[in-house]
N, C-alpha and C positions, 0 to 999 in steps of 0.2 A: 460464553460470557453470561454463562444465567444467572438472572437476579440483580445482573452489575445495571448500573443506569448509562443513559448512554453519553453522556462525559467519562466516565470508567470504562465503555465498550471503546470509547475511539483510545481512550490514552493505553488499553491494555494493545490495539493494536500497533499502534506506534512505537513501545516497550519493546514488542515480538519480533518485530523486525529488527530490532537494534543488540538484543538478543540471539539470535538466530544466526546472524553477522559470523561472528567470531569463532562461532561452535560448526555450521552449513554453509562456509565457502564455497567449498567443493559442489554440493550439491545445489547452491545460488549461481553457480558458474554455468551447469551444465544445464539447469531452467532456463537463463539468458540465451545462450545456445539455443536449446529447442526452439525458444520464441522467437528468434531471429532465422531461424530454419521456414519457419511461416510465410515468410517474405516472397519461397520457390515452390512450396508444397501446400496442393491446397488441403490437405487432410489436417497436416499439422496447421494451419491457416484456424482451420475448422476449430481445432481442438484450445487452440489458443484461445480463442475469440470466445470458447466456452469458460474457459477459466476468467477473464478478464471479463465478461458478464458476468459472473458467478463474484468475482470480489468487488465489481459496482453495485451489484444488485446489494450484497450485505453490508458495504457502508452506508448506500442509501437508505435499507431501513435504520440505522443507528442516526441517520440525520434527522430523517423525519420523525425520530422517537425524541432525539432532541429539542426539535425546533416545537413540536408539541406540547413537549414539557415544559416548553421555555429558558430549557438550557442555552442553544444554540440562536444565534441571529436566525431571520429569515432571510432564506435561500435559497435557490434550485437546490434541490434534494440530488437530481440526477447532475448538475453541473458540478456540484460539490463532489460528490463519489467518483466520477471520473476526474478532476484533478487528482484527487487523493491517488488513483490508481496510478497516473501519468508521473506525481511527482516521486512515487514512490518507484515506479522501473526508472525512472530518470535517474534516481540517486545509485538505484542498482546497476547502471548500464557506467555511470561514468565513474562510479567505486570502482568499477574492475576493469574499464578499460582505458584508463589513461592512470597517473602517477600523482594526479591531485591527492594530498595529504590532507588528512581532515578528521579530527577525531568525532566518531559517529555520537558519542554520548555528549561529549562538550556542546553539542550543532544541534541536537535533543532539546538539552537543559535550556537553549537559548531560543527554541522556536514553538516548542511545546509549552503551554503554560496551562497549572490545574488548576 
């Protein structure tokens, strides 16, 4: 996201997912899996918990570049980046295991606002 500001860094990451959907089923499926492999294994435990720091830590700095700039309200920087991570396995955990119908761009355009 070089150069983009950080209202363009968070709405490019919100896109990417929405993106990624349709094309990375397959391979969004078998993510959920591993990560739910964590739960008995402490290695993949380990390895998860590195990823899921690794994409708190990069929303966090896109919030605090926000809230700096004055884009963003003021807010826990780090409570903000862990929702974002939570809502964002949340939507992935219950897209593919139950039969809630939901079109992912419609639920975008209605909650995302630029």
């Amino acid at each position: 996201f070089s150069g983009a500001d950080a209202e363009e860094k968070i709405r490019r990451l919100t896109i990417r997912s929405e993106e990624l959907l349709p094309h990375n089923a397959e391979i969004l499926k078998f993510c959920l899996e591993f990560f739910s492999l964590g739960m008995r294994d402490a290695d993949i435990r380990s390895e998860v918990t590195r990823l899921c720091e690794k994409r708190i830590a990069e929303s966090r700095a896109i919030i605090r570049e926000g809230i700096q700039s004055g884009t963003f309200k003021r807010v826990d920087p780090d409570s903000a980046a862990r929702s974002l991570l939570f809502l964002s396995m949340g939507f992935f955990l219950v897209h593919f295991c139950s039969d809630i119908d939901f079109d992912l761009s419609a639920l975008h355009q209605k909650t995302v606002k630029y």
